[in-house]
C-alpha positions as CSV (number, residue, x, y, z in Angstrom):
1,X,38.1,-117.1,-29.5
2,X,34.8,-115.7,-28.5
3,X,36.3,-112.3,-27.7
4,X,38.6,-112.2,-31.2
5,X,34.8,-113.5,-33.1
6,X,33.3,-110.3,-31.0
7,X,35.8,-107.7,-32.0
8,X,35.9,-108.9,-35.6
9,X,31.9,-108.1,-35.9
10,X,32.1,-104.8,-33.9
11,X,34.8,-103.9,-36.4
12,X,32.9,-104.8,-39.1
13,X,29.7,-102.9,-38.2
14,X,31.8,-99.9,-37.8
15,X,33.1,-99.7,-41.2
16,X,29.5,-100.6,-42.8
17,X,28.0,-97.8,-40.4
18,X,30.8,-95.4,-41.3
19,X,30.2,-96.1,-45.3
20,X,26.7,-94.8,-45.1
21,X,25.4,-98.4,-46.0
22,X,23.5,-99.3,-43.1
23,X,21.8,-95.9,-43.7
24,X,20.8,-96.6,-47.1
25,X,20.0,-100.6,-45.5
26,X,17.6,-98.8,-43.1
27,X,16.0,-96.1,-45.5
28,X,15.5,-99.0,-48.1
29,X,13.9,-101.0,-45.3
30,X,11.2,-98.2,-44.1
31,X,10.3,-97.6,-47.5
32,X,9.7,-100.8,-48.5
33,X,7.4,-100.8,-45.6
34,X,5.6,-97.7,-46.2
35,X,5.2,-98.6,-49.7
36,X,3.9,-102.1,-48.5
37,X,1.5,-100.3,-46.0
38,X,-0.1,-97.6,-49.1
39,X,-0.3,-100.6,-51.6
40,X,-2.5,-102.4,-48.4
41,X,-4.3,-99.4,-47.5
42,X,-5.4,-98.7,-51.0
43,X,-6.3,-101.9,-51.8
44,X,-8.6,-102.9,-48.6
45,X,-11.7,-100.3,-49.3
46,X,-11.8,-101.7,-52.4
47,X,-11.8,-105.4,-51.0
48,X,-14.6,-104.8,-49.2
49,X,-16.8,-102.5,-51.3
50,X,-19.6,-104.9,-51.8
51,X,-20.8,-105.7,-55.7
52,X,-24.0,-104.0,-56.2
53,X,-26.5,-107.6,-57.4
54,X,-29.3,-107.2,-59.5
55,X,-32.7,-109.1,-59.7
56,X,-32.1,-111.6,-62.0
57,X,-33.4,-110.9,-65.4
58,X,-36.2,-113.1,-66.8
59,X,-39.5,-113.9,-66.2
60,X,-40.9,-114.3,-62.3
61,X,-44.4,-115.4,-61.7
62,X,-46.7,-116.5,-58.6
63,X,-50.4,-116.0,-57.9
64,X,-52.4,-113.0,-59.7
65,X,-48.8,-111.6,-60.7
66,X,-46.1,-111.6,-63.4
67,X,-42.8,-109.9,-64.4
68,X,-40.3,-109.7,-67.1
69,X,-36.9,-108.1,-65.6
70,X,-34.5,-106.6,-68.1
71,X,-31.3,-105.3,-67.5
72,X,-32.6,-102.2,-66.5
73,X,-36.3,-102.1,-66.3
74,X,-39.4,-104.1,-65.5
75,X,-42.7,-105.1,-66.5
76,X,-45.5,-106.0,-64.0
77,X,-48.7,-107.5,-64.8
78,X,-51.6,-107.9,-62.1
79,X,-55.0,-109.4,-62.8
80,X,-56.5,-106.1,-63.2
81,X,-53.4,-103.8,-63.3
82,X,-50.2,-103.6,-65.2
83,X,-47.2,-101.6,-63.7
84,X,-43.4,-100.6,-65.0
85,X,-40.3,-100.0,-62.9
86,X,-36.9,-98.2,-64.5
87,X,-33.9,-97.7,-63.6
88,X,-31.1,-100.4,-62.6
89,X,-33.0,-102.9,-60.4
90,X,-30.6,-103.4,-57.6
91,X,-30.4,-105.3,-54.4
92,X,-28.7,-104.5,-50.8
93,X,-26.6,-106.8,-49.5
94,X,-28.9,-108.9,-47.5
95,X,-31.1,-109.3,-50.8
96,X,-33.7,-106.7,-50.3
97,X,-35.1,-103.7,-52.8
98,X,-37.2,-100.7,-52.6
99,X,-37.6,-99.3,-56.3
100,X,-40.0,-96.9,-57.8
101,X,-42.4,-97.5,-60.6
102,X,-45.6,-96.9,-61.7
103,X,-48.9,-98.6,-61.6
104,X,-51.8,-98.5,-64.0
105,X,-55.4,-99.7,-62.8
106,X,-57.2,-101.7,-65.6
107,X,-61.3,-102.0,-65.3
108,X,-63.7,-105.2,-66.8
109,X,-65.6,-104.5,-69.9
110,X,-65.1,-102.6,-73.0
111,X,-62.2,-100.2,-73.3
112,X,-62.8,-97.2,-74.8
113,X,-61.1,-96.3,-78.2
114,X,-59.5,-92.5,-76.4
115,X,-59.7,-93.7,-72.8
116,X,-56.6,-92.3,-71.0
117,X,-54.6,-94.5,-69.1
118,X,-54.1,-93.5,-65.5
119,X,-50.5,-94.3,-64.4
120,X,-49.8,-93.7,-60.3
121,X,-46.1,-93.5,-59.0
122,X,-45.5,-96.7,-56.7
123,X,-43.0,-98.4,-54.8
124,X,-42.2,-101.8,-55.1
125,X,-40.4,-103.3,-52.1
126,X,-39.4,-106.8,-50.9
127,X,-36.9,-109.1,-51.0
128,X,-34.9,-112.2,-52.7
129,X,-34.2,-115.6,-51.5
130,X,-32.5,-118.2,-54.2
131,X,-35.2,-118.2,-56.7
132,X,-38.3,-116.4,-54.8
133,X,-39.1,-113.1,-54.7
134,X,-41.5,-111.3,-52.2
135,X,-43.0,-108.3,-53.3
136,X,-44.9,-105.8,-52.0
137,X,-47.0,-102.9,-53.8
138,X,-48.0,-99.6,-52.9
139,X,-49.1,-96.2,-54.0
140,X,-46.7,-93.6,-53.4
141,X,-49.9,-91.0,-53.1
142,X,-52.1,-92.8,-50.2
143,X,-49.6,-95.4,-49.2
144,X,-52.4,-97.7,-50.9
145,X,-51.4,-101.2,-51.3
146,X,-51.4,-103.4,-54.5
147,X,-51.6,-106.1,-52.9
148,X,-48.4,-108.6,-51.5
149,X,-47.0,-111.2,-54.0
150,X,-44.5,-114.5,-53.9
151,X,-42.8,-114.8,-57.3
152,X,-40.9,-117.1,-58.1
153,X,-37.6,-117.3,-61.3
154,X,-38.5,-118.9,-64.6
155,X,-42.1,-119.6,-63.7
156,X,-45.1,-117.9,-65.5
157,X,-47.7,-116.2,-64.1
158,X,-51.1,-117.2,-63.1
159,X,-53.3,-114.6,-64.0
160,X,-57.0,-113.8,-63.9
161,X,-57.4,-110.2,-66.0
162,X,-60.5,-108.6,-65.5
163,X,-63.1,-108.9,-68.2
């Protein structure tokens, strides 16, 4: 019986193979799969292309230092400076930012009616944890810093301006 079973596949194979359908079973079959693979080569760099975050818009505040975030600029106020930052404000993927800006130095006393505002280029760098925010400032032109600030999401300010 076993031989009769045996013949009766071999037969059969030999008429598929001979009617060109096992070709067009194997063609079928290594498409599928090299469509399969494009779909999952395509579709992995695009997995893992990381979503650009943004500092959280709002107001951050800590010691000597506040800043409203928009969605795509930032105001800065020190106690005796004010500063701006444009552009998208964007972190890396381990929560940390380097972003240029601007910095204006503000004196005590009496401002004069035509007195020109001095605005430096800076770079405001740090980093984001949760809900605080480290900051550091400094001037583009003498690597001066600003000073070093902990902020912290939805918490005013505590400021001293110069009078």
């Amino acid at each position: 019986m076993d031989t009769i079973l045996a013949a009766g596949i071999s037969q059969s194979y030999e008429r598929l193979e001979g009617s060109g359908f096992m070709n067009w079973l194997i063609n079928s079959k290594l498409l599928l799969l090299a469509v399969s693979a494009g779909v999952l080569c395509i579709s992995q760099p695009l997995a893992r292309t990381p979503r650009m975050q943004r500092i959280a818009v709002g107001q951050w505040g800590g010691s000597h230092v506040q800043m409203l975030v928009k969605d795509d600029s930032a105001w800065i106020e020190y106690d005796c400076a004010h500063g701006e930052i444009s552009g998208p404000l964007t972190l890396d993927s381990q929560g940390c930012f380097t972003l240029n800006g601007t910095v204006v130095r503000e004196h005590g006393g009496p401002i004069r009616r035509n007195e020109p505002q001095v605005s430096q280029p800076a770079v405001y760098s740090g980093s984001i944890n949760g809900e605080e925010m480290n900051l550091t400032v400094k001037l583009v032109e003498n690597d001066q810093s600003i000073g070093t600030f902990t902020l912290t999401h939805g918490q005013p300010g505590r400021l001293r301006k110069c009078r």
